[in-house]
N, C-alpha and C positions, 0 to 999 in steps of 0.2 A: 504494500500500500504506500509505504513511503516512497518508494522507487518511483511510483505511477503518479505520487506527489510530486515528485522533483522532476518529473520528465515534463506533467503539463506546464507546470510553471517556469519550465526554461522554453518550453513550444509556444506557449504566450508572450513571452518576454524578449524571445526574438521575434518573433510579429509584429509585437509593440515596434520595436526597436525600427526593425526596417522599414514598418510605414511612417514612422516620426521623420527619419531621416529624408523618406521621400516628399513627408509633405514641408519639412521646412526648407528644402530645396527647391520645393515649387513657389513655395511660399515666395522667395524673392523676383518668381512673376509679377509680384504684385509694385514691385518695385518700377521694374524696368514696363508694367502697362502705365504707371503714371507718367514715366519720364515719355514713351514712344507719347501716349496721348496727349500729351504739355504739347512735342515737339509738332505733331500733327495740327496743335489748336495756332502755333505761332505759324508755322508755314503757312496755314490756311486762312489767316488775316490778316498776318504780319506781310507774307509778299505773294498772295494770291497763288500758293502751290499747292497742289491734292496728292495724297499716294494711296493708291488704292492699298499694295504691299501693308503699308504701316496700319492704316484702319484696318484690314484683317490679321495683322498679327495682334492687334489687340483684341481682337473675338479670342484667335487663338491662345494666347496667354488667359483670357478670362475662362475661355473651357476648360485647359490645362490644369489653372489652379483647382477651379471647383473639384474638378475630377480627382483629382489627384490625394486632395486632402478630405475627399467623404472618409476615408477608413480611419484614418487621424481626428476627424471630428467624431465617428464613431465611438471611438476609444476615451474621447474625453466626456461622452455621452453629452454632446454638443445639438445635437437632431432634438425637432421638434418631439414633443412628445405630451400628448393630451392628459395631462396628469389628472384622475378624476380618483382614481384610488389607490395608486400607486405610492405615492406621497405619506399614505396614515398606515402604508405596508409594514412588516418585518423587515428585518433583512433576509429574511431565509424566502420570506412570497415576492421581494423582489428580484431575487437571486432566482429561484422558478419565472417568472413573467421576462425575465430580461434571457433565459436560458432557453426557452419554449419562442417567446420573438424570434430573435435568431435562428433559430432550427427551423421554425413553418415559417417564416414572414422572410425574414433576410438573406437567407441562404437559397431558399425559392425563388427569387425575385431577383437574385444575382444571377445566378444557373441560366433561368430564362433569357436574362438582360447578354449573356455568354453566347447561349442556344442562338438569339434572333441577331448579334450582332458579328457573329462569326463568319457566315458569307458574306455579309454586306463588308467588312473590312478587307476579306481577303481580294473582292471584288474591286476595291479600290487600291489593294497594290496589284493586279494583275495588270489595270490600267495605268497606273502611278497617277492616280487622278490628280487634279491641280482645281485652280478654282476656276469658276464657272468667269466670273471676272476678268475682262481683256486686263493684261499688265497683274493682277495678282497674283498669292504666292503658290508655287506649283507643289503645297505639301500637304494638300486634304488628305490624304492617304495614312501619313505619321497623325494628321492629328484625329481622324478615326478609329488608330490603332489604339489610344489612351482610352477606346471606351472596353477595348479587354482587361487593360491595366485596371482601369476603375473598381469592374467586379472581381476581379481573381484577388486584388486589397481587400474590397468590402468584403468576399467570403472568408480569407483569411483572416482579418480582423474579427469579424463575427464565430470565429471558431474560436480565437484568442477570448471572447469576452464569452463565449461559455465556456470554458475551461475558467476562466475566474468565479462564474456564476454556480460552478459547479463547487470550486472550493469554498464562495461562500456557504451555498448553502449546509455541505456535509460539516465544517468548520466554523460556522458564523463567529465566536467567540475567541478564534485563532488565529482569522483573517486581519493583518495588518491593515492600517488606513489607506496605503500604496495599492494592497487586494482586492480594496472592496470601495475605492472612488467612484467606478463605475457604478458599481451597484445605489452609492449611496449619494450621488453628486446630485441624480436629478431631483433631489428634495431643496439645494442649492439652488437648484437652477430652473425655477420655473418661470423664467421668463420665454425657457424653448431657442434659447439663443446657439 
């Protein structure tokens, strides 16, 4: 049993880990959409110039990030969430409703999002499709591919939080504050943010 302890919580904790890194690497998209969008807003009134390029790499930076960091905002249990009973829960009927979501709801809904997005990508590197846009950037294809990226994060993140959800519940009382954020953040955070 201990063994099976120590194994889920190093298979979580690398999950954690590698979606953190991925999203605060995305995260400095956010950076560089301000700066392309500034430069886009002075070109464009400052001396009458348009780029189509620059206004679609800021979609694409905006898709990027979102994408990239749903399994990171997962993990911080950042997603909206209709808290009606959730909130006056245990920690052990939280730890079930967050371990039972993820198995039928999120891990469902990723698989599918995998299933129906899996030709339409490959369909777009076969073409190396580009944008529909005279002069824009010829990489719809890479940035189609982030919608595989997106769910094979959100399933792996969602296996990481019930492997957590699971040690809350059989341990409620053993669970560190570090084990059971998740579980216990959204009473924190009912603003759904």
């Amino acid at each position: 049993m201990k063994f099976l302890s120590l194994t889920s919580k190093a298979v979580s904790t690398g999950i954690d880990y590698v979606n953190d890194v991925i999203s605060r690497t995305a995260a400095w998209l956010v950076v560089a959409m301000v700066v392309v969008t500034f430069g886009i807003v002075v070109m464009r009134y400052l001396f009458n110039i348009g780029s189509i390029q620059a206004q679609e790499s800021v979609i694409y930076m905006h898709a990027i990030v979102f994408m990239l960091a749903a399994a990171s905002t997962l993990k911080q249990d950042g997603h909206v969430r209709v808290d009606i009973f959730y909130s006056k829960m245990s920690v052990r009927k939280k730890a079930l409703v967050n371990f039972f979501g993820n198995l039928f709801l999120l891990i469902p809904v990723c698989i599918f999002i995998l299933w129906n997005s899996w030709e339409y990508v490959l369909n777009a590197w076969n073409i190396k499709e580009g944008s529909r846009e005279a002069g824009g950037l010829p990489w719809v294809y890479l940035l189609k591919t982030v919608m595989i990226f997106f769910a094979v994060m959100l399933i792996l993140q969602g296996i990481s939080e019930m492997l957590k959800s699971l040690k809350s519940f059989f341990s409620p009382e053993k669970s560190t504050p570090a084990d059971t954020d998740t579980v216990n953040s959204s009473t924190n955070n009912d603003t759904g943010v």
